[in-house]
C-alpha positions as CSV (number, residue, x, y, z in Angstrom):
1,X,-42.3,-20.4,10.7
2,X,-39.2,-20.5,8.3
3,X,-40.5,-18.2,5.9
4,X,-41.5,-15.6,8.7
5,X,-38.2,-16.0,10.6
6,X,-36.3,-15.0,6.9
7,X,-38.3,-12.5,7.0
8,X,-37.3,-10.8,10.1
9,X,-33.2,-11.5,9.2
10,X,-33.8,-9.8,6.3
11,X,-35.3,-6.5,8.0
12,X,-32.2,-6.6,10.3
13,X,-29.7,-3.6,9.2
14,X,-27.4,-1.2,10.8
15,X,-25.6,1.5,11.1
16,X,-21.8,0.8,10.3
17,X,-18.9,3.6,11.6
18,X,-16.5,4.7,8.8
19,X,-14.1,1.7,8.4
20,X,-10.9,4.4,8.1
21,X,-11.7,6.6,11.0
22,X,-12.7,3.1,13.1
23,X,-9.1,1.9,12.5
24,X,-7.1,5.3,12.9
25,X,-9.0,6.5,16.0
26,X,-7.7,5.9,19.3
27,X,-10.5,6.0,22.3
28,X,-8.5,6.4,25.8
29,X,-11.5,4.8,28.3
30,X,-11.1,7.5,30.6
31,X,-10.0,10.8,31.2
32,X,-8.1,10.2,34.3
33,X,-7.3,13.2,35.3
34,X,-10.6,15.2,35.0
35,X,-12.3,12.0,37.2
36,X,-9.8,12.1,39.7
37,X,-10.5,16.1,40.2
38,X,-14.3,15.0,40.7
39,X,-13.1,12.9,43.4
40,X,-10.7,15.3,45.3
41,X,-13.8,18.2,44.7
42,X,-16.2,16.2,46.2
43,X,-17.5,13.3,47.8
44,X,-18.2,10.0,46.3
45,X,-21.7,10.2,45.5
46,X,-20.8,12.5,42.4
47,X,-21.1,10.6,38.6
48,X,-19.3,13.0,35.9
49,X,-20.5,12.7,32.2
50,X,-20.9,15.0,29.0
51,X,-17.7,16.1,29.0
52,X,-16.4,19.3,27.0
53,X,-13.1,20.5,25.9
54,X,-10.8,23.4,25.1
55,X,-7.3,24.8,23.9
56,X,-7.5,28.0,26.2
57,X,-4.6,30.9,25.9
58,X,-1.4,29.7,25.9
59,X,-2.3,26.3,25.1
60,X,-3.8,24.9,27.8
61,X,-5.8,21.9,27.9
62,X,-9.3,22.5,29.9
63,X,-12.0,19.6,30.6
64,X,-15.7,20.4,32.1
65,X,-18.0,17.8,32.9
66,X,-21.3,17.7,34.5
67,X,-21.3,16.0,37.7
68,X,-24.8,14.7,39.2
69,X,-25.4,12.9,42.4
70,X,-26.4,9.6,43.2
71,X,-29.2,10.7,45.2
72,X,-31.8,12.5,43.8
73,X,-33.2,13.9,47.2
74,X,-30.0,15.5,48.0
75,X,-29.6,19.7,46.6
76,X,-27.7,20.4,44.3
77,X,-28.9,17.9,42.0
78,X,-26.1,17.9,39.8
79,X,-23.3,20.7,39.6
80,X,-19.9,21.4,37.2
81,X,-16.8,20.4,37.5
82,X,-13.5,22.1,35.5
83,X,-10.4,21.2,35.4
84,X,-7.2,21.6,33.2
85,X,-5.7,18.3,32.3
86,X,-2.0,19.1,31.2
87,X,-0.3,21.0,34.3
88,X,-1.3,20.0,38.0
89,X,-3.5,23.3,38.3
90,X,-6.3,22.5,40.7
91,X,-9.5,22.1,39.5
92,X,-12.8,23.4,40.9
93,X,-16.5,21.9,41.7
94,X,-18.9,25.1,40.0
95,X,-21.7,24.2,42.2
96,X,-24.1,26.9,41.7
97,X,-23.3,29.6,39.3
98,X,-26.4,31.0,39.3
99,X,-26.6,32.6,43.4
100,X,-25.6,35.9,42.3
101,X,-28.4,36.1,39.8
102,X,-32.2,37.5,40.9
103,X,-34.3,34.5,40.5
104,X,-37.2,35.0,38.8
105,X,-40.6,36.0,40.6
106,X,-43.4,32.9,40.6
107,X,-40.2,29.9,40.0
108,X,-41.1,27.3,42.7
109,X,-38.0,26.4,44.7
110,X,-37.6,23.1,44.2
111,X,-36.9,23.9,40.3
112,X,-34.8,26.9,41.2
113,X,-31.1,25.2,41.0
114,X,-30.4,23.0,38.3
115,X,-27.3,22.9,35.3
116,X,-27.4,21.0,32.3
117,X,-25.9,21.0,28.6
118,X,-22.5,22.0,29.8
119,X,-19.9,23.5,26.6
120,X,-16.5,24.3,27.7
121,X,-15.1,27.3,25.1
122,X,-12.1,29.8,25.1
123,X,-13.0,33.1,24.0
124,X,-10.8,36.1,23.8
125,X,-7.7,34.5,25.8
126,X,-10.1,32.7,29.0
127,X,-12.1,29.7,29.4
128,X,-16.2,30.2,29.6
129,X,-18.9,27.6,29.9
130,X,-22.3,27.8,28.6
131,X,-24.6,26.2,30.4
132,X,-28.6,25.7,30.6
133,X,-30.3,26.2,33.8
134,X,-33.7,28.0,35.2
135,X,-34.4,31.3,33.9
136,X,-33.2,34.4,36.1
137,X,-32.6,37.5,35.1
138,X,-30.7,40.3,36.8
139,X,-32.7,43.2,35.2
140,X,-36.1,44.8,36.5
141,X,-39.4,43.1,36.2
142,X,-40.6,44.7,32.9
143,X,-37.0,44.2,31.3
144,X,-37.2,40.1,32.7
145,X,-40.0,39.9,30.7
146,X,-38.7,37.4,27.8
147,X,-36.2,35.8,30.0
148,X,-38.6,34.6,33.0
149,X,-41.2,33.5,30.0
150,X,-38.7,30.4,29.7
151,X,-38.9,26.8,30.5
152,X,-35.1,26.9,30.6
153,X,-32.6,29.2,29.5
154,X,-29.2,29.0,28.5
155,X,-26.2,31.3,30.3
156,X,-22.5,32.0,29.3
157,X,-20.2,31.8,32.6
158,X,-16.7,33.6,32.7
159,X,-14.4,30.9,34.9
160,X,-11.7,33.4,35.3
161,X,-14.2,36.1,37.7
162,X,-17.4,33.8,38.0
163,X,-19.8,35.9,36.6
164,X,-23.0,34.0,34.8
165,X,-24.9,36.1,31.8
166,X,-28.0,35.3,31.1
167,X,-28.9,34.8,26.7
168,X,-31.8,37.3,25.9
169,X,-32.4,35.8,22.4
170,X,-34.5,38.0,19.8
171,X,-35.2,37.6,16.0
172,X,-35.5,33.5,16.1
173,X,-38.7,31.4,16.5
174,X,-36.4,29.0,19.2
175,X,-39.3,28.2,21.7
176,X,-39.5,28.4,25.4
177,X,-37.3,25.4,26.2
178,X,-33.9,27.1,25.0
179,X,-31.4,24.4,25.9
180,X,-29.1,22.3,23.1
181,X,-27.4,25.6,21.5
182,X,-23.3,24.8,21.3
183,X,-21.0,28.1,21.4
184,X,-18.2,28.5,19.0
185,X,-15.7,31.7,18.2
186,X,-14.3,33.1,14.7
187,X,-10.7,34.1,15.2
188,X,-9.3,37.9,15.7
189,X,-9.4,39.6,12.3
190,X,-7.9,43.0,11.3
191,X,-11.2,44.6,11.5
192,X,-12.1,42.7,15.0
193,X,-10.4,43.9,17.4
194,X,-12.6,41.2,19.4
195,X,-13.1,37.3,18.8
196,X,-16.8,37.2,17.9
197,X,-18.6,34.5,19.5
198,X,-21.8,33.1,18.2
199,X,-24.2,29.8,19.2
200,X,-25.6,27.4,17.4
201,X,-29.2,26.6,17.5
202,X,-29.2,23.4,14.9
203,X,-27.4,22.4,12.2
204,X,-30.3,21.2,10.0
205,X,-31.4,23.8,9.0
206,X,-27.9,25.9,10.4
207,X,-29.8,28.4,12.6
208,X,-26.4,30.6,14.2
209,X,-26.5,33.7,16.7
210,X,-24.8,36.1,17.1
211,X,-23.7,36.8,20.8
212,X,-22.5,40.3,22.6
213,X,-22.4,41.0,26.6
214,X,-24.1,43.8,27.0
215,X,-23.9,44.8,30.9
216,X,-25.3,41.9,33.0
217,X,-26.9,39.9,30.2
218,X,-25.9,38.5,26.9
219,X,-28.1,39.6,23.9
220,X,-28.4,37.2,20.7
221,X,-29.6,37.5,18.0
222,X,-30.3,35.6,14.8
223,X,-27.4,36.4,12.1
224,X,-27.8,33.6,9.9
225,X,-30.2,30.4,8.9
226,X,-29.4,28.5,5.6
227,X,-30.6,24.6,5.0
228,X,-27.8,22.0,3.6
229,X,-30.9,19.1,3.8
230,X,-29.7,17.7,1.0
231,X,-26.7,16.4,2.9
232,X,-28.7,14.9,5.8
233,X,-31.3,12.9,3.0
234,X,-30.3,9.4,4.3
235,X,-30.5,10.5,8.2
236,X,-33.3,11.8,7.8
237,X,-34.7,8.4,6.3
238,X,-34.1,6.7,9.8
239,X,-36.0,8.7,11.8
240,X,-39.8,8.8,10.5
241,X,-41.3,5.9,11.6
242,X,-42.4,7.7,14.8
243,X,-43.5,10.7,12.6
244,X,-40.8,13.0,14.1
245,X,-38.6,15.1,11.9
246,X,-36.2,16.1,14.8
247,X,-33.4,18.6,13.9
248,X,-29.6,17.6,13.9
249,X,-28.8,19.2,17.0
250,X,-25.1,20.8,17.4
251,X,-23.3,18.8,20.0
252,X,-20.4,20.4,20.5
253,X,-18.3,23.9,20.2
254,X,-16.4,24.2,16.6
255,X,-12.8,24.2,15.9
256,X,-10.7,25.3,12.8
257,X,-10.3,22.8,9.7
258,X,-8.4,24.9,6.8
259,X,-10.9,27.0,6.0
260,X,-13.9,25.5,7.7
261,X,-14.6,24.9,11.3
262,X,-15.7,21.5,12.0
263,X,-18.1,20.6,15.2
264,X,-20.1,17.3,16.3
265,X,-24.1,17.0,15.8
266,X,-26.5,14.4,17.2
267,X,-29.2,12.7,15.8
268,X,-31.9,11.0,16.6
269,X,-32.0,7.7,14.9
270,X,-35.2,5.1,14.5
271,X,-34.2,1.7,13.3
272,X,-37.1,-1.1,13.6
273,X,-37.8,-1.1,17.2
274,X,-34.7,0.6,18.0
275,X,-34.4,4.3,19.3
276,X,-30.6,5.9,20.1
277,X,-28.6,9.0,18.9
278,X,-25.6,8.9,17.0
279,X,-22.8,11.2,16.2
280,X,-21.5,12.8,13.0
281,X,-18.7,15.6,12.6
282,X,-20.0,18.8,10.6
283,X,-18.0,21.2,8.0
284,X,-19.5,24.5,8.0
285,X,-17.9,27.5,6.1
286,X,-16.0,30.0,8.5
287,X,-18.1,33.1,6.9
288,X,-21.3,34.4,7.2
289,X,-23.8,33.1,6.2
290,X,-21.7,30.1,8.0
291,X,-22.9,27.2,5.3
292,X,-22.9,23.9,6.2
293,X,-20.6,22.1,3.4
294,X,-19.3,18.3,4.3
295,X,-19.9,16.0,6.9
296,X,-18.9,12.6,8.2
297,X,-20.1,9.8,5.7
298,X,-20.4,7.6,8.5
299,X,-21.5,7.3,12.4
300,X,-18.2,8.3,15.1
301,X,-16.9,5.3,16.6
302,X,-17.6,5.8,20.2
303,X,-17.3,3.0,22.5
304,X,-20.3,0.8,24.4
305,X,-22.4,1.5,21.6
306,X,-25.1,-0.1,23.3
307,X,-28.7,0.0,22.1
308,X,-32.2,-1.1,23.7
309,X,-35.5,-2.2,22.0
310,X,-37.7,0.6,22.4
311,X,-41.4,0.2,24.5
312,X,-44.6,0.3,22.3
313,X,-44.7,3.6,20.6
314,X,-42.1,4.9,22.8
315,X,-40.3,7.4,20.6
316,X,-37.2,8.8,22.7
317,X,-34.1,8.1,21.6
318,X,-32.7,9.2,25.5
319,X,-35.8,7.5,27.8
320,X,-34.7,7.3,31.1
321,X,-34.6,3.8,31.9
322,X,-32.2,3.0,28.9
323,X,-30.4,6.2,30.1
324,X,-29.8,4.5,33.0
325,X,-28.4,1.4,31.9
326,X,-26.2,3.1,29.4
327,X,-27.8,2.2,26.7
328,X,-27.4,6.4,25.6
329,X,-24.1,8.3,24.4
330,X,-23.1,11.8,24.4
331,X,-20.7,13.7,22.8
332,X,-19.8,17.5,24.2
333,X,-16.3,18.3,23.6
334,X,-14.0,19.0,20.5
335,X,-10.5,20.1,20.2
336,X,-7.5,20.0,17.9
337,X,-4.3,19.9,19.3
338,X,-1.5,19.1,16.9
339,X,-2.2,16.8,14.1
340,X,-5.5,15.4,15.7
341,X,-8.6,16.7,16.7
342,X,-10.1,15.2,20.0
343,X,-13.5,14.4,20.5
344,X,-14.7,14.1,24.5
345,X,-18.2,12.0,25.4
346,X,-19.5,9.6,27.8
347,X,-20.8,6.4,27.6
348,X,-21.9,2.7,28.3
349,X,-22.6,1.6,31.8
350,X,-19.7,3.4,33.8
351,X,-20.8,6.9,32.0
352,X,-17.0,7.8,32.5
353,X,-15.8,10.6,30.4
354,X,-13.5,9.3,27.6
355,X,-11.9,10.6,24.4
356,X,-11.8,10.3,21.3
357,X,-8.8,10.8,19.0
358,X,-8.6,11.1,15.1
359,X,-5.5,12.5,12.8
360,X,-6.7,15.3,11.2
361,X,-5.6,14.1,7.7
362,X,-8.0,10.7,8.2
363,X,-11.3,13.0,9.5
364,X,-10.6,15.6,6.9
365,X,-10.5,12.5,3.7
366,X,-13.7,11.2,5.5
367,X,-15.8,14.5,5.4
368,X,-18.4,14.2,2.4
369,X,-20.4,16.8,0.1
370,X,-22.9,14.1,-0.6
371,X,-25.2,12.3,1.8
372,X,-24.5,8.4,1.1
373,X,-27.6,6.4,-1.1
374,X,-28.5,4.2,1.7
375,X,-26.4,4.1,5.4
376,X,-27.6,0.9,6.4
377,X,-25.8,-2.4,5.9
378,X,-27.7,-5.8,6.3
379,X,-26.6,-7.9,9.5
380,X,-24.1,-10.3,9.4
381,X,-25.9,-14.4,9.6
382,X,-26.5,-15.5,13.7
383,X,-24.0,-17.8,13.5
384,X,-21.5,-15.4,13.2
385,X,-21.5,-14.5,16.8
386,X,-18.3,-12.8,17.1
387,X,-18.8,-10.0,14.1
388,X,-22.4,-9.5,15.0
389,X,-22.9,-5.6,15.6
390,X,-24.7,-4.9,19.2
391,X,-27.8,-3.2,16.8
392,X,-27.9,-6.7,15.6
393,X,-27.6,-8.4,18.1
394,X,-30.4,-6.2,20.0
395,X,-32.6,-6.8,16.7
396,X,-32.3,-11.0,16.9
397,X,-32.4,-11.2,20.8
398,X,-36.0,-8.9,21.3
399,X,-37.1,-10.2,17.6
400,X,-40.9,-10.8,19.0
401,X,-41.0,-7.4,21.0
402,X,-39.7,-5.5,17.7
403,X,-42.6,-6.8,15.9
404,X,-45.1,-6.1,18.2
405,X,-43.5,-2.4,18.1
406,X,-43.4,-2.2,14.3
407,X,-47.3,-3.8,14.4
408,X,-48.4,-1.2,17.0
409,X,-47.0,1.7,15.1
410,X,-48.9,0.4,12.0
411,X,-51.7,0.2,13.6
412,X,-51.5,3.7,15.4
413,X,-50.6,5.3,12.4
414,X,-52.9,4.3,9.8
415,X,-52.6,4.7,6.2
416,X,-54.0,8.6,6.6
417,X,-51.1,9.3,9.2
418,X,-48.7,8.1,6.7
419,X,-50.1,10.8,4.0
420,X,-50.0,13.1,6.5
421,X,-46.5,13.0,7.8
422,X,-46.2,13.7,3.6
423,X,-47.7,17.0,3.7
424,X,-45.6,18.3,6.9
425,X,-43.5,20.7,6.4
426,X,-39.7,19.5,7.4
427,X,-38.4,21.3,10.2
428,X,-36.5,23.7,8.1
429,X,-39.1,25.0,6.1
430,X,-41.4,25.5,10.0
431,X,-38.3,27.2,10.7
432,X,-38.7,29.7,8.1
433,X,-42.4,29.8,8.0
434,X,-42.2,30.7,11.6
435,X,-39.3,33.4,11.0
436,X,-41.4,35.1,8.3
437,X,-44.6,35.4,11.3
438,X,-42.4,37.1,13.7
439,X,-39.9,39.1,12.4
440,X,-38.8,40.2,15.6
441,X,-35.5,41.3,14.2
442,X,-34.4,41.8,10.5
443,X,-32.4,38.6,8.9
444,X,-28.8,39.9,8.2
């Protein structure tokens, strides 16, 4: 009836992208280059997406993607390519980067060769990815012991000799499915002779490690974890209707702003029926114990922001079929280079690499010390076709299958859920709980 379609109009909000960086950003819809160097590496049946960025050296401009194929039956299931974009270098297809690496004893073989999570990063003067794939170890039995526990585990790969080091990572409660950590360096200093690198593990709370090769594997270890929830407040409103408090996961590597470094996170966001991530840029102080300070007030304007009703209780923000039909985005790469700092990602239907462009001065007056009272912004009226947002849109077209959603999740969660979710602990105070059970390594 009337009253009960008013009803549903006025439930119908969204998430708006900062007005100033929408109009100064510029998004090129591909980055030529790199997918032409997918082509010439390989056959057709390639797809490149998550793509990463870096200002190597001399001031070279590096791009890695993950490539996967079309058909799933077909081994590798999905390799690297690399590629610099602003001299005619060749490029190179990193197909398996893990064959000079003793697999693990008991890993079935049909598991034994995947990649995933690829960050492009320069450290000390030469390109390196970091990469998540199966867990291998190149030590004896009894010294694999922590690495072969894990589900997956993440690796740093040198591109200039091709050697892959497996992260043993001590001192941090990080489970056995190591995978969304995001590398980033602190500069040469008088008393460094070396560029330190270290990873990050979230943002929310700002878990960092501390990295150093040590022979054939890379040890890490927890150097600092500090919480800035206060600045998240109004994210993490949009994400408890499924009773998940997911952290704000580092998306990309970090680059120098003044006396910051600045980086891209993803979140999980819940809005009615809808499940999708979104991106933010992050300020975090360029000092132990590596504070997160500022952050974007509003969403990144990436392109075919598409969005999906979610299935009955179906939580994921990335579920495979709307992953399919590019209804997810991903951002990897970050880079400054001149006045601007580019932002690389793929998304929408095509999943072509693309880039994002913002003038330093417009990111830095967006970055905020406060999180905003309330994100959302009501939808524009139907009849205003042409300004209706896609989450909108999405909202008004599935209007009967987002209520069914919001009904089953009332129903599934009861009023004693509800008091429930109250008394868990936030993921940053598990964090701590489970750093003060095992204190593996002494907090610096």
């Amino acid at each position: 009836d009337d009253d009960h379609d008013a009803e549903r109009r006025r439930r119908r909000r969204y998430l708006r992208p900062s007005p100033n960086v929408s109009a100064a950003a510029v998004d090129e819809p591909l980055l030529l280059r790199l997918e032409s160097l997918v082509g010439a590496n390989a056959t057709t049946e390639w797809v490149a997406s998550n793509p990463s960025l870096a200002i190597v050296g001399d001031g070279g401009l590096y791009a890695a993607a993950r490539v996967k194929r079309t058909k799933s039956d077909v081994e590798p299931a999905n390799a690297v390519v690399v590629a610099r974009l602003d001299t005619n270098e060749s490029s190179f297809l990193l197909e398996n980067p893990l064959a000079e690496v003793r697999r693990c004893r008991g890993l079935k073989k049909t598991k034994s060769h995947w990649l995933d999570e690829p960050r492009l990063f320069a450290w000390n003067g030469g390109p390196w990815l970091y990469f998540v794939g199966p867990p291998r170890c190149p030590l004896s039995d009894l010294s694999c012991k922590n690495l072969c526990a894990l589900k997956s585990a993440p690796y740093l790969h040198d591109l200039r000799n091709g050697t892959s080091f497996p992260i043993e990572i001590r001192g941090a409660p990080l489970g056995s499915n190591q995978r969304s950590f995001s590398p980033w360096v602190l500069p040469r200093t008088e008393k460094d002779a070396e560029e330190r690198l270290y990873l990050t593990a979230t943002v929310e709370p700002h878990v960092v490690l501390g990295v150093k090769l040590d022979g054939a594997v890379a040890r890490a270890a927890l150097v600092a974890a500090t919480t800035s929830d206060a600045l998240f407040r109004d994210l993490r409103a949009l994400d408890g209707g499924c009773l998940t408090r997911h952290a704000f996961l580092a998306s990309s590597a970090a680059v120098p702003l003044g006396d910051l470094l600045v980086a891209v996170l993803r979140t999980h966001v819940e809005l009615g029926c809808l499940r999708f991530y979104e991106h933010y840029v992050y300020a975090f102080e360029a000092k132990d114990p590596f504070r997160v300070v500022k952050r974007t007030k509003r969403p990144l304007p990436l392109a075919s922001r598409s969005f999906a009703p979610a299935r009955v209780n179906e939580c994921r923000a990335a579920d495979s079929s709307r992953v399919r039909k590019g209804m997810a985005k991903f951002a990897a790469g970050i880079a400054r280079r001149g006045d601007d700092v580019l932002i690389t990602y793929s998304a929408g239907l095509d999943w072509r690499p693309r880039i994002l462009t913002l003038p330093l001065d417009v990111l830095d007056a967006d970055l905020v010390d406060l999180a905003p009272e309330d994100p959302l912004f009501p939808c524009p009226p139907a009849e205003k076709i042409d300004d209706t947002p896609p989450e909108c849109a999405v909202q008004r077209d599935f209007a009967d299958a987002c209520d069914a959603s919001r009904l089953a999740e009332k129903q599934r969660h009861g009023k004693g859920a509800k008091l429930a979710s109250k008394a868990t602990p936030s993921p940053t105070a598990a964090f701590f709980e489970d750093l003060e059970e095992d204190p593996t390594e002494a907090r610096r």
